[in-house]
C-alpha positions as a Python dict, from the first residue, in 0.01 Angstrom:
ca = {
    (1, 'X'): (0, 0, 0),
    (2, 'X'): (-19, 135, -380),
    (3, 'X'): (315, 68, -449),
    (4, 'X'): (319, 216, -781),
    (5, 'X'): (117, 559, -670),
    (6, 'X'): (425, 575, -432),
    (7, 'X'): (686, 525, -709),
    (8, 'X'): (516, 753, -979),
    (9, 'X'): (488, 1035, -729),
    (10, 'X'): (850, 1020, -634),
    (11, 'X'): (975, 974, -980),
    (12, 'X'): (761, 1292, -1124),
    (13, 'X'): (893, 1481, -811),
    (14, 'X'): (1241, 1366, -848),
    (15, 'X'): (1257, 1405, -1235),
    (16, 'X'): (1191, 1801, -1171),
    (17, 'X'): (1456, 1853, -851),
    (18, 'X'): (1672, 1639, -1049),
    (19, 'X'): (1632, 1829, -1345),
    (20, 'X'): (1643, 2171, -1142),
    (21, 'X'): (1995, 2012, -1044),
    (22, 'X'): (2143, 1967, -1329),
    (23, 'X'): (2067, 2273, -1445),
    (24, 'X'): (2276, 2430, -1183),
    (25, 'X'): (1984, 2514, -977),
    (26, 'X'): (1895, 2581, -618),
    (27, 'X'): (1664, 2340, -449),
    (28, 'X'): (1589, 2587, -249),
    (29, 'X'): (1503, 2836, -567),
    (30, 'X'): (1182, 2597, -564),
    (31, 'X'): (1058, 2642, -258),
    (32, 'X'): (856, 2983, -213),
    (33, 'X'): (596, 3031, 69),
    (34, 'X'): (482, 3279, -93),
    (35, 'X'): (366, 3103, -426),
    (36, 'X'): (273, 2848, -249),
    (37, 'X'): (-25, 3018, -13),
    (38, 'X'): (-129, 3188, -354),
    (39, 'X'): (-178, 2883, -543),
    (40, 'X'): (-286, 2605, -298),
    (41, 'X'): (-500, 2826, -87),
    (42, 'X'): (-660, 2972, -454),
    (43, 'X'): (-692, 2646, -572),
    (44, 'X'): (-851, 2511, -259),
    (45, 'X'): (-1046, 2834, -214),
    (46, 'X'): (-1215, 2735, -520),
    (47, 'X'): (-1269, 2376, -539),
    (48, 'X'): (-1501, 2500, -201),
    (49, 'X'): (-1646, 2747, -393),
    (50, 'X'): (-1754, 2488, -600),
    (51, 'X'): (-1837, 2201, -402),
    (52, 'X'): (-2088, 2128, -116),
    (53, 'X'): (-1907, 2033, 236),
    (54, 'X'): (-2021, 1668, 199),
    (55, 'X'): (-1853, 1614, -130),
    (56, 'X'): (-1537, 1847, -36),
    (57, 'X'): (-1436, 1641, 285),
    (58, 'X'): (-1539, 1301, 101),
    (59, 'X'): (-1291, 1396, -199),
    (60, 'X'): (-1068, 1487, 75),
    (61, 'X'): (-1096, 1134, 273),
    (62, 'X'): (-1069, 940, -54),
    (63, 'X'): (-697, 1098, -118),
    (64, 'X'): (-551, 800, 58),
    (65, 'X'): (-700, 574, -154),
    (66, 'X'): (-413, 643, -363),
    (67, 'X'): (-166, 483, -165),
    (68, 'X'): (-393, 280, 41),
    (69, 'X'): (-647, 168, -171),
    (70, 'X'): (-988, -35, -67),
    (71, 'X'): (-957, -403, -87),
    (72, 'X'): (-1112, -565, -339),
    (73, 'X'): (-1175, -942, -399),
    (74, 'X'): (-1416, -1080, -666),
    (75, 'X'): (-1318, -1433, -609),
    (76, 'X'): (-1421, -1391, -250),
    (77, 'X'): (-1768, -1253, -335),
    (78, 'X'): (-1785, -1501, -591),
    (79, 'X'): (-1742, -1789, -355),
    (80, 'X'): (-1977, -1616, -65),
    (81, 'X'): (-2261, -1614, -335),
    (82, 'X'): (-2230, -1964, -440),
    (83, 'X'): (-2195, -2062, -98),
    (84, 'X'): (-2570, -1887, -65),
    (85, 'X'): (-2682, -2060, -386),
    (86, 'X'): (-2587, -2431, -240),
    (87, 'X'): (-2748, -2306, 76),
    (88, 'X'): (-3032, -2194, -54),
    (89, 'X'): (-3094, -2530, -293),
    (90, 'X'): (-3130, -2749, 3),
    (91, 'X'): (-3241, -2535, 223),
    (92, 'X'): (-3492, -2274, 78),
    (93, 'X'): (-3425, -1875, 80),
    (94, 'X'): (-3472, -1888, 447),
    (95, 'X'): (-3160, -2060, 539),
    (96, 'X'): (-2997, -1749, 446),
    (97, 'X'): (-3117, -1573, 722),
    (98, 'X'): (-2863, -1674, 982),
    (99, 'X'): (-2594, -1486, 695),
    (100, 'X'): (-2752, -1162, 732),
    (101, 'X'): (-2599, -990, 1041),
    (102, 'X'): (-2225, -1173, 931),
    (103, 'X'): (-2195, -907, 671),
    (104, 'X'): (-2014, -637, 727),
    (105, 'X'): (-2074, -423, 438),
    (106, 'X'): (-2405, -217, 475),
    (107, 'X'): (-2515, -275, 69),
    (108, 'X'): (-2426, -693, 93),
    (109, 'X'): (-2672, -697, 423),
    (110, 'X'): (-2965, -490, 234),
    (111, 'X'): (-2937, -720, -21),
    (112, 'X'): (-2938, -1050, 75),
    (113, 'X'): (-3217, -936, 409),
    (114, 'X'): (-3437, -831, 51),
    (115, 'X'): (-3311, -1203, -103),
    (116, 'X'): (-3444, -1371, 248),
    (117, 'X'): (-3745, -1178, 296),
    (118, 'X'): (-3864, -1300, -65),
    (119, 'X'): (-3836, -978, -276),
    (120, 'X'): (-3905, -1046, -621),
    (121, 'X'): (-3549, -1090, -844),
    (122, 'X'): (-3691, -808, -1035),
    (123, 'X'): (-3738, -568, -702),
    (124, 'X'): (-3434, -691, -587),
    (125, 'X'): (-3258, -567, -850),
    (126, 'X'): (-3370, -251, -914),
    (127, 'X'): (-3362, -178, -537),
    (128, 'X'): (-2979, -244, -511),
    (129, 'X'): (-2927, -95, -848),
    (130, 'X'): (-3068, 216, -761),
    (131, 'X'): (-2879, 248, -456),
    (132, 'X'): (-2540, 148, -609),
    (133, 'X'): (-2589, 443, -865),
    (134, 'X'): (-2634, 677, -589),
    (135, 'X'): (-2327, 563, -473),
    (136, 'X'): (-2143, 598, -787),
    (137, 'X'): (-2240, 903, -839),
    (138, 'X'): (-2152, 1061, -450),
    (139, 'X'): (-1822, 889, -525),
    (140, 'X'): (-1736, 1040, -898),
    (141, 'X'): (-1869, 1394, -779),
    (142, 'X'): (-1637, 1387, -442),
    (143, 'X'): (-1305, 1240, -686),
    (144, 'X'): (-1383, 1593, -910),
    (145, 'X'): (-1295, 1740, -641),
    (146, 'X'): (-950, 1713, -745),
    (147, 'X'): (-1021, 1696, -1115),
    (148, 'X'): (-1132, 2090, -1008),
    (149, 'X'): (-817, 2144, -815),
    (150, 'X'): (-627, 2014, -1143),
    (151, 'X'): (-861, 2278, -1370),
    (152, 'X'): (-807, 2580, -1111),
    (153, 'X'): (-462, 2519, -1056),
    (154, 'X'): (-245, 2641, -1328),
    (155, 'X'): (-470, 2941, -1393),
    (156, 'X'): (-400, 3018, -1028),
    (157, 'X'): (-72, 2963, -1115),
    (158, 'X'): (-61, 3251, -1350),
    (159, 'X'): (-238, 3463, -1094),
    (160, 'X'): (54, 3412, -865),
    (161, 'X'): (300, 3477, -1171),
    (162, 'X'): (110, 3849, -1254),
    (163, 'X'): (141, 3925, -889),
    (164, 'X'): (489, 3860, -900),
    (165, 'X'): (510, 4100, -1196),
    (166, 'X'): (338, 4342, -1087),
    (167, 'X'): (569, 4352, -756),
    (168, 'X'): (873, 4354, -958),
    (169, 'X'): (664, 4667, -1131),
    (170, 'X'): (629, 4874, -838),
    (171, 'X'): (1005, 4820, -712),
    (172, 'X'): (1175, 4895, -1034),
    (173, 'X'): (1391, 5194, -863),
    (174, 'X'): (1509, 4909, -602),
    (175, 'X'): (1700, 4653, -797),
    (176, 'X'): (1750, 4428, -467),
    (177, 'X'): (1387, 4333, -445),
    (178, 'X'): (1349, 4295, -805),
    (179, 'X'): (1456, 3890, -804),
    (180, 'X'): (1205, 3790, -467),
    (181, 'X'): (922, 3961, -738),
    (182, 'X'): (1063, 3736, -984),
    (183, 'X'): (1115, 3419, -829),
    (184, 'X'): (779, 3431, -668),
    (185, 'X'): (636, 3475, -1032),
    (186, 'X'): (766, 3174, -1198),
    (187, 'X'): (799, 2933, -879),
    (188, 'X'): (375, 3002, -877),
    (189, 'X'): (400, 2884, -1213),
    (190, 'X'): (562, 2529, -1172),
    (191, 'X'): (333, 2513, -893),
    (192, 'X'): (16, 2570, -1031),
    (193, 'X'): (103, 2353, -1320),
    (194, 'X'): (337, 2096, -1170),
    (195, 'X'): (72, 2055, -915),
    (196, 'X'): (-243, 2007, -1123),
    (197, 'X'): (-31, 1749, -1360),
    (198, 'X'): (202, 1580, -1140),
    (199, 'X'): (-64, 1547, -802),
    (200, 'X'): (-419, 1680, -840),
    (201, 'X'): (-543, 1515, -1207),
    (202, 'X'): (-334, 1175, -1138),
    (203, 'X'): (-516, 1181, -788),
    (204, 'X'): (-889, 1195, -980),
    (205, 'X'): (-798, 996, -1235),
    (206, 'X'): (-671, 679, -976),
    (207, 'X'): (-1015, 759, -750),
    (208, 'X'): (-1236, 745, -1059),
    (209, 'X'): (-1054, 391, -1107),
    (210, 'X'): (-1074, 242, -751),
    (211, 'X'): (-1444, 386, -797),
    (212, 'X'): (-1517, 209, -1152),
    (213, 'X'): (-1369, -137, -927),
    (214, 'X'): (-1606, -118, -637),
    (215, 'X'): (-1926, -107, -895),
    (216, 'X'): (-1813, -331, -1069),
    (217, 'X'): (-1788, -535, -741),
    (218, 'X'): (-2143, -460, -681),
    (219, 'X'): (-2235, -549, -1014),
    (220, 'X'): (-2081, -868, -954),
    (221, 'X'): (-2305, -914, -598),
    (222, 'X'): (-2613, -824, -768),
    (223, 'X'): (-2608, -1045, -1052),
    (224, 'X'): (-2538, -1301, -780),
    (225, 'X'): (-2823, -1237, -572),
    (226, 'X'): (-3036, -1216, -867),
    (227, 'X'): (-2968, -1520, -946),
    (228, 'X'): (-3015, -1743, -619),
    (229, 'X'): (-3344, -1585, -632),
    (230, 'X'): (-3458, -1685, -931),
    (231, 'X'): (-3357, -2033, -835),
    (232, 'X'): (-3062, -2095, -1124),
    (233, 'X'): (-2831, -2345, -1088),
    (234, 'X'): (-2489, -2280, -889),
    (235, 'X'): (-2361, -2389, -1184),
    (236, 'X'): (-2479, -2136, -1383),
    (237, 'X'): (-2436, -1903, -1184),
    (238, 'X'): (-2026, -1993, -1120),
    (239, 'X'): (-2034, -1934, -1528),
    (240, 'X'): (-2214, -1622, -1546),
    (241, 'X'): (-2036, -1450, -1261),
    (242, 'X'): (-1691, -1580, -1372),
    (243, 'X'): (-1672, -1257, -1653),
    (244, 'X'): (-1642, -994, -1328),
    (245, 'X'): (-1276, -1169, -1282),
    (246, 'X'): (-1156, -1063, -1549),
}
């Protein structure tokens, strides 16, 4: 659990009911179906617009990366491939075989099923390479997907706050409807703003990070694996890798 996704989301939140509060306001004042529909279903309307389906509901599933973020654990990789290296010194490339099918992670098992099967360190690592860029590039374009929502969201905002208007417009003769126009105009407002500030660009911004981690991670394995086969030292290798825990 993200403890400090948690915390920053509550205290942004809380700072503006707080605030409202204070101020002598409603809590209540805040909450508007209305405005709500018009900006989240706008703002969602077009991030789809936008998107293909694959990259919508993989921006979607990554949201809970936020608070539950992958696990990540360099020293752990950093051991397994050292382990390989020693294994590999005294007992050839081949002794790695029986490692293949105890990895879990699809990428690790490509890689070191390439390292057994004698792919050149220079095939290897373009191979794995290539296929972590594809990766890193499904992954940034599905975390836009709320870096959109952010960019759409205020401007939907102000749609919501012109319909509002133009309600209070056509009731002018009937003063009692006059503050529902009203409210609905400004609550869209704080939504389509509040939203894309306090929730939609935080939420891209901490999936671009956990993304930046896992390549780096990769990085990490493929340097690795590059290394046991061209047939360095463990040594070495221990020093060159050590810079990814930083």
């Amino acid at each position: 659990m993200d403890i400090i996704s948690i915390a920053g989301l509550l205290l942004g939140l809380g700072a503006i009911l707080v605030g409202q509060a204070l101020e002598g306001g409603g809590i209540g004042s805040l909450l508007q179906l209305t405005a709500f529909l018009i900006v989240i279903g706008g703002t969602m309307g077009a991030v789809m617009l936008q998107s293909s389906l694959r990259v919508f509901l993989d921006g979607l599933a990554m949201a809970k990366w936020v608070f539950r973020p992958p696990v990540y654990l360099p020293q752990d990789t950093l051991n397994l491939i050292l382990s390989w290296s020693h294994l590999a010194r005294r007992g050839g490339l081949l002794a790695l075989e029986p490692m293949i099918d105890e990895q879990n992670d699809l990428f690790e098992r490509r890689g070191l099923q390439m390292l057994v099967d004698g792919a050149e360190p220079e095939v290897l690592r373009d191979t794995l390479e290539m296929e972590l860029h594809s990766h890193e590039i499904h992954r940034i374009e599905a975390s836009k997907v709320w870096q959109a929502a952010g960019g759409y969201s205020p401007t939907i905002g102000i749609i919501g706050a012109v319909m509002g208007l133009i309600h209070v417009m056509e009731n002018l003769s009937d003063p009692s409807k006059l503050g529902a126009g009203i409210a609905v105009a400004f609550v869209a407002t704080i939504y389509g703003v509040g939203g894309a500030n306090l929730i939609f660009l935080p939420i891209a911004n901490k999936l671009r990070y956990h993304v930046n981690r896992y390549v780096r991670l990769k990085e990490m394995y493929i340097e690795g694996i590059v290394a046991i086969a061209n047939g360095e030292n463990p040594r070495m290798i221990e020093a060159k890798l050590q810079g990814y825990l930083v």
